[in-house]
C-alpha positions as CSV (number, residue, x, y, z in Angstrom):
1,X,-1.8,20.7,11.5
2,X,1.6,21.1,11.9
3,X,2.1,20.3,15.5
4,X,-0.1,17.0,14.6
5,X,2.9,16.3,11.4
6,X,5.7,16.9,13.3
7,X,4.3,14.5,16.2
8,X,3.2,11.9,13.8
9,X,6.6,12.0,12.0
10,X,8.6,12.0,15.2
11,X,6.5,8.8,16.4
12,X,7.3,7.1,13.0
13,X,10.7,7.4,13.5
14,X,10.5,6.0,17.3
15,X,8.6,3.4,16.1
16,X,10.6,2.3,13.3
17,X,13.9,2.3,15.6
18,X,12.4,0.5,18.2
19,X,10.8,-2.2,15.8
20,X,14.4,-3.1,14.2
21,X,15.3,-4.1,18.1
22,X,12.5,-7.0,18.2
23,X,13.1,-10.4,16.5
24,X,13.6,-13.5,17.2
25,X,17.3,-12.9,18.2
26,X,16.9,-9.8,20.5
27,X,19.2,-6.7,19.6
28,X,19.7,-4.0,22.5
29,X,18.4,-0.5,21.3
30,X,21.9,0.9,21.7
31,X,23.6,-1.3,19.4
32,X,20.5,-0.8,16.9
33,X,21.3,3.1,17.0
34,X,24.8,2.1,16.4
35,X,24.3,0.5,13.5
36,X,22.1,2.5,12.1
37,X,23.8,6.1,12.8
38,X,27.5,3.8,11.6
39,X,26.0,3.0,8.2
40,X,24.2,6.6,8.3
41,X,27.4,8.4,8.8
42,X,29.8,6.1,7.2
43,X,31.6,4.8,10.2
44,X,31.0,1.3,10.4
45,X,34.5,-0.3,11.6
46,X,33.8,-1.2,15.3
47,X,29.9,-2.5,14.7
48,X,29.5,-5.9,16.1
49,X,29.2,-8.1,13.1
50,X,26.2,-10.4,13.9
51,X,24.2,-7.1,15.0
52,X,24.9,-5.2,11.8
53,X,23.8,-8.1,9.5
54,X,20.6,-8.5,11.5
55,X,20.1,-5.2,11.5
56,X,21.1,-3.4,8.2
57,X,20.7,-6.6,5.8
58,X,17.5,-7.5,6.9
59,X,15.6,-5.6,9.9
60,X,15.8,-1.7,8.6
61,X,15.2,-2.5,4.8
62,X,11.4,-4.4,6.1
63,X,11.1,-1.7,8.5
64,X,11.6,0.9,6.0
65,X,9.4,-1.2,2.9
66,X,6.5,-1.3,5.5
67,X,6.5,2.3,6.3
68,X,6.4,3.1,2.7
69,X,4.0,0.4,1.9
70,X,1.7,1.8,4.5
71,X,2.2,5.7,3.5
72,X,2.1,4.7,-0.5
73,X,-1.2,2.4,-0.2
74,X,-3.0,5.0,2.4
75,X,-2.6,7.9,0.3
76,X,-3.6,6.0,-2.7
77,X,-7.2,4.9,-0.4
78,X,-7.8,8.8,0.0
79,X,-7.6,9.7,-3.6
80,X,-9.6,6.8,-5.1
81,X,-12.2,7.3,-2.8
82,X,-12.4,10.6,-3.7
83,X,-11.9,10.0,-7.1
84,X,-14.6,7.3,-7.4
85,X,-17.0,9.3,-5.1
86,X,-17.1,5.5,-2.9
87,X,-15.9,5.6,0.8
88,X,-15.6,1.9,0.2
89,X,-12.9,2.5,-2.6
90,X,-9.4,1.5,-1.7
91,X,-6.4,0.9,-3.9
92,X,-7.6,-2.4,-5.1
93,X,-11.3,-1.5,-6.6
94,X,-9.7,-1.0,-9.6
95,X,-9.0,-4.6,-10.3
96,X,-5.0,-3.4,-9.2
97,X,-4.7,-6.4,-6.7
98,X,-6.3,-8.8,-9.3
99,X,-3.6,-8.1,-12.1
100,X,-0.8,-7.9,-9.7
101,X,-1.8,-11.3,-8.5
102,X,-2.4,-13.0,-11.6
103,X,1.3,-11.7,-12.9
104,X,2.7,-13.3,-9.9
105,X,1.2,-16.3,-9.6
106,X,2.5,-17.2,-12.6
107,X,5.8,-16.8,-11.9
108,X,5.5,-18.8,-8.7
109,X,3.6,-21.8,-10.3
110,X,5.1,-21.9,-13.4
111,X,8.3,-20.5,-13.1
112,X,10.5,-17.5,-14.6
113,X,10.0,-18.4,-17.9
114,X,6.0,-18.7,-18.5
115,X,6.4,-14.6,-18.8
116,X,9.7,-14.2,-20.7
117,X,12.3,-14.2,-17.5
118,X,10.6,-12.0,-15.0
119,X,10.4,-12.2,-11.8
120,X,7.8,-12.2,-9.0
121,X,8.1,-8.3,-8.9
122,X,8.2,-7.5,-12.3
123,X,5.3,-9.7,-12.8
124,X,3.0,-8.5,-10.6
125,X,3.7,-5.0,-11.5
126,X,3.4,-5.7,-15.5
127,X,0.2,-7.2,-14.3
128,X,-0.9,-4.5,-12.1
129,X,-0.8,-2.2,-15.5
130,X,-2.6,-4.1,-17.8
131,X,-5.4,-4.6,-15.6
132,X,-5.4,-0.4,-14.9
133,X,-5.3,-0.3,-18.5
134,X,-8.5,-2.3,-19.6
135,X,-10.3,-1.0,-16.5
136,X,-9.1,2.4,-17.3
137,X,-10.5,1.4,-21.7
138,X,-13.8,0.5,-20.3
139,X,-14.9,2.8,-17.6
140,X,-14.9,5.5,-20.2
141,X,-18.2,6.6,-21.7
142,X,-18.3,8.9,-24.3
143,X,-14.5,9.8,-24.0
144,X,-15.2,10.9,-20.4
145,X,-14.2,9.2,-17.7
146,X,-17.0,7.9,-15.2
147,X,-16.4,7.0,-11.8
148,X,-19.7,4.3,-11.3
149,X,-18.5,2.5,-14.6
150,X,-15.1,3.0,-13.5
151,X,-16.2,1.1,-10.1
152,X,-18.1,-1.3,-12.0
153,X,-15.4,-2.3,-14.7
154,X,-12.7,-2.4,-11.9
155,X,-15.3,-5.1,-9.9
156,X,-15.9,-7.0,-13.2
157,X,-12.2,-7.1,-14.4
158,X,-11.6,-8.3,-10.7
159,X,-13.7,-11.0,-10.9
160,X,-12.3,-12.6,-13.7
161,X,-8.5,-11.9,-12.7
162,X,-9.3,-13.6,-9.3
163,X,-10.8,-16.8,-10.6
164,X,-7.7,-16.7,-13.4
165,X,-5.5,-16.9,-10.0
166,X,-8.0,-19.3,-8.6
167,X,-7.2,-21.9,-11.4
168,X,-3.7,-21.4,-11.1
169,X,-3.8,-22.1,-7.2
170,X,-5.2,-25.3,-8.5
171,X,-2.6,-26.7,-10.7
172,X,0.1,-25.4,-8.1
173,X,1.8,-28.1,-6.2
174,X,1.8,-27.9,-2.3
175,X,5.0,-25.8,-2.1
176,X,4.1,-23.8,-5.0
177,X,0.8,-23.2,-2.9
178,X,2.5,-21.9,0.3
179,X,4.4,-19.4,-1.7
180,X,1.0,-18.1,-3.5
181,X,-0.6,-17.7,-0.2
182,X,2.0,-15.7,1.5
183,X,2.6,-13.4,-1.5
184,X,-1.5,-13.0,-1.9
185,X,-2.0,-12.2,1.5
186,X,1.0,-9.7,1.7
187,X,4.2,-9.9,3.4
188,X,7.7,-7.1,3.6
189,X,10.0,-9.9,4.4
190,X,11.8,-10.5,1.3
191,X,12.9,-6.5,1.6
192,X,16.0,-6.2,-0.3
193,X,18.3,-2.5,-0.1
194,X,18.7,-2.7,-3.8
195,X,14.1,-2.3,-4.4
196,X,13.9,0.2,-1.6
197,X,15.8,3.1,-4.2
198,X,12.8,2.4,-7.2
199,X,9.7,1.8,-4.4
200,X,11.0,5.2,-1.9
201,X,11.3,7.2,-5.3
202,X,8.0,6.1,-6.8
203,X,6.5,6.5,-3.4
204,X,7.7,10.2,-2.1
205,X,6.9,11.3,-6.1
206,X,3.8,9.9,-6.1
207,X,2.6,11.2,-2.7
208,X,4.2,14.7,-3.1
209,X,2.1,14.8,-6.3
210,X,-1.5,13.5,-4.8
211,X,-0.6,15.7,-1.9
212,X,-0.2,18.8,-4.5
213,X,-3.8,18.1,-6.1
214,X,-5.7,18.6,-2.4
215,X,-7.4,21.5,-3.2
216,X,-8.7,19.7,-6.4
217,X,-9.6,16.7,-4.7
218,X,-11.6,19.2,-2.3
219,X,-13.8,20.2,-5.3
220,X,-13.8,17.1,-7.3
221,X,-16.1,15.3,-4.2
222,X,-18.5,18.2,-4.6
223,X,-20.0,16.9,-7.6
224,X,-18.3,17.7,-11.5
225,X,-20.7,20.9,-12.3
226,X,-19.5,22.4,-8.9
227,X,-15.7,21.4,-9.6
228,X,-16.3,22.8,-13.0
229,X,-17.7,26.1,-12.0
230,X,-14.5,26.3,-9.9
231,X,-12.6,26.2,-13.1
232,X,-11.5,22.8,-12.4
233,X,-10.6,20.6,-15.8
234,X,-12.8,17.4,-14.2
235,X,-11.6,15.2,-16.9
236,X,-7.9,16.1,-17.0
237,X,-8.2,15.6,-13.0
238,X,-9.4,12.3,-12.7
239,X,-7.2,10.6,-15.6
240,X,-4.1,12.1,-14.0
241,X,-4.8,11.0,-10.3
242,X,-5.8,7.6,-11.5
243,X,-2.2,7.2,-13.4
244,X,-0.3,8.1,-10.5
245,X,-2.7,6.4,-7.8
246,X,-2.5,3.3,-10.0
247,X,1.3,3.5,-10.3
248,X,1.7,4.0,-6.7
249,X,-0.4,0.7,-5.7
250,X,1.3,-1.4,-8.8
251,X,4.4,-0.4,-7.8
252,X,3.6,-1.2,-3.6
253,X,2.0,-4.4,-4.7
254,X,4.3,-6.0,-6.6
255,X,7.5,-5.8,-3.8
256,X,4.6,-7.1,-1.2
257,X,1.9,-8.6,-2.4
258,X,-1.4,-8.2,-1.3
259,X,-1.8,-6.0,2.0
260,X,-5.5,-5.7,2.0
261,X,-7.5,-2.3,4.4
262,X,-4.9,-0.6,4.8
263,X,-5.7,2.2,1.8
264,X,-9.5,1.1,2.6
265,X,-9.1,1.5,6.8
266,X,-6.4,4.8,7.3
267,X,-8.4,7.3,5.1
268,X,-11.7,6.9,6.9
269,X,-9.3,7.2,10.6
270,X,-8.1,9.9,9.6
271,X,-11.0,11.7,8.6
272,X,-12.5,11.3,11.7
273,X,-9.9,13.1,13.4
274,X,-9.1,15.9,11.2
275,X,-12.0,16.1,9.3
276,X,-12.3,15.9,5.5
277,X,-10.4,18.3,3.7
278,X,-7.5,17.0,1.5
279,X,-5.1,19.2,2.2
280,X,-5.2,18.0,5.8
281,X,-6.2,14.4,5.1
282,X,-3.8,13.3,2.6
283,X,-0.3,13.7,4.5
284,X,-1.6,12.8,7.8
285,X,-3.1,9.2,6.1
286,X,0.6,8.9,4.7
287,X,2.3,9.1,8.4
288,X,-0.5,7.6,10.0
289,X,-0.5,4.6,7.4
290,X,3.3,3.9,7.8
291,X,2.8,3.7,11.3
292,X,0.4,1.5,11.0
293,X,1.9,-1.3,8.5
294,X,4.9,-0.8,11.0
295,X,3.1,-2.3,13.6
296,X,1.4,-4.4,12.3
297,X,4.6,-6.1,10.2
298,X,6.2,-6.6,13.9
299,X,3.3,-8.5,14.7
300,X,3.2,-10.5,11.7
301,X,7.5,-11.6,12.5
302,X,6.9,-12.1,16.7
303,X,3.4,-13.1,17.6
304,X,4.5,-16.8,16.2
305,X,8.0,-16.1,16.3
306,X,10.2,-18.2,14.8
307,X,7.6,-18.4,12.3
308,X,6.0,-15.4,10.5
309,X,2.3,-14.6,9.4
310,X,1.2,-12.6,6.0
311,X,0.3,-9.3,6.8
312,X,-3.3,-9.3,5.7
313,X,-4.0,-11.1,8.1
314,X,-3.3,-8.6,10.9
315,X,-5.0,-5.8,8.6
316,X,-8.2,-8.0,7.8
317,X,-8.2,-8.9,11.8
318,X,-8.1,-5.2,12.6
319,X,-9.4,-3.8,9.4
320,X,-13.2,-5.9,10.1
321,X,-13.9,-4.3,13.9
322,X,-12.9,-0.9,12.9
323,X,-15.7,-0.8,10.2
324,X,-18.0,-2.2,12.8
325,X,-17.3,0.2,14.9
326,X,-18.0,2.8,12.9
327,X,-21.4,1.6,12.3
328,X,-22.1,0.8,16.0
329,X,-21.5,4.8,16.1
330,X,-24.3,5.5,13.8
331,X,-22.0,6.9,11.6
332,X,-22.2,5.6,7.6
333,X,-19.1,5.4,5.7
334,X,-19.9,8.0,3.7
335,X,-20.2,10.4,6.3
336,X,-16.6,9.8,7.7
């Protein structure tokens, strides 16, 4: 386990280096080192100029945003699947996505001031909590929490959000519609130095914290009288993994849109590697999944380059064989 951490985590980092070299303006991986160990340390007086603005101002803030948005959203997969007792759970069952969208889109189609002065961010995350909130109000029964009606009321509330965002997409003018698109379908581009201190903070809390509860997740997935007999508190479990899951996708969501599979796709990789106990599963989903969105945001800035892709796109493209896959092995989702 640890060997596997150590690897993953050293591979990240590789990755992550070599990704800030490759653009459409080329940057030798010595002067990216530079940069990056001259800002690290302080000592930034002979950096070439054009380099470090690629580099630091815009290439290493992405870089970083993807890697958390990849560790953040695969961590959150593993815990609302177990949570929900659905392999097919990912951070956006819960109507999340929907809200998030619906804030934003406002924003973009209206303008700052349809929502008081917030921005696109704010938005999206403001709407990323309301819908958590009435999902939350009506998968209760009985003052317990229950995952099928949660499921079902995080569908439902979906539903409606979606075709809310579906009228505003109509009303929006063709460059309003562009903007929708992109921001729907995902994208790290717009990664800015001064969101990365909020997101990395609410990201490594967050995680730290799911990772801390994977013994309880390990008896919450055998069924609530066996995770009670085990002196687990079933309700107090499930309320306090879905606030922090929920804040961990609101927060991921509304600095990149919607990146679709990747907290539906990592989880079930993982598992088939290191098998299905939390403790194991949860931090290797976390390095596994910023590998992943790594990746897969490089593709989204050079396989057009100039131009640039969403990246749900690349994670729907990849997401869709991997499930088949998995069925072509005779395996079920559940059994992953």
């Amino acid at each position: 386990m640890r060997t596997a951490l150590l690897g993953l985590a050293a591979l990240l980092a590789a990755v992550m280096v070599a990704a800030t070299t490759i653009g459409s303006v080329g940057i030798p991986l010595g002067d990216a080192w530079a940069v990056i160990t001259g800002h690290l340390t302080g000592n930034v007086g002979d950096l070439d100029p054009v380099s470090d603005q690629i580099l630091w101002q815009y290439r290493v803030p992405r870089v970083v945003l993807a890697a958390l948005c990849g560790a953040g959203l695969s961590v959150a997969g593993v815990v609302l699947q177990a949570l929900v007792a659905n392999p097919l759970a990912d951070p956006y069952v819960l109507g999340i996505s929907s809200g998030a969208s619906v804030g934003a889109v406002v924003v973009l189609t209206a303008g700052a001031g349809a929502l008081g002065g917030l921005g696109v961010s704010s938005a999206a995350f403001l709407g990323a909590v309301a819908s958590v909130a009435v999902v939350f109000a009506l998968g209760q029964h009985r003052g317990r929490l229950a995952p099928t009606r949660l499921v079902l009321a995080g569908v439902a509330v979906g539903y409606v959000l979606s075709a809310l965002t579906s009228y505003l997409q109509l009303r929006a003018n063709p460059n309003e519609l562009k903007s929708v698109m992109f921001w729907l379908l995902g994208s790290v581009a717009g990664a800015r130095w001064e969101q990365l201190g909020l997101v990395s903070a609410v990201v490594l809390t967050a995680s730290a914290v799911l990772v801390l509860y994977g013994r309880r997740l390990n008896a919450l997935v055998t069924g609530e009288e066996s995770a009670t007999s085990l002196g687990l508190d079933v309700r107090r479990a499930r309320v306090g993994l879905l606030l922090v899951s929920s804040l961990l996708t609101g927060t991921l969501i509304a600095v990149a849109g919607g990146v679709g599979f990747v907290g539906l796709m990592v989880p079930h990789l993982v598992r088939l590697v290191a098998g299905a106990d939390h403790r194991r599963v949860l931090p290797l989903s976390a390095l596994v999944g910023a590998l992943y969105l790594v990746v897969v945001d490089l593709l989204a800035r050079t396989v057009d380059s100039p131009n640039e892709l969403p990246l749900g796109i690349f994670t729907a493209v990849f997401g869709a064989p991997f499930f088949l896959w998995l069925l072509r092995r005779g395996r079920t989702l559940g059994e992953t």
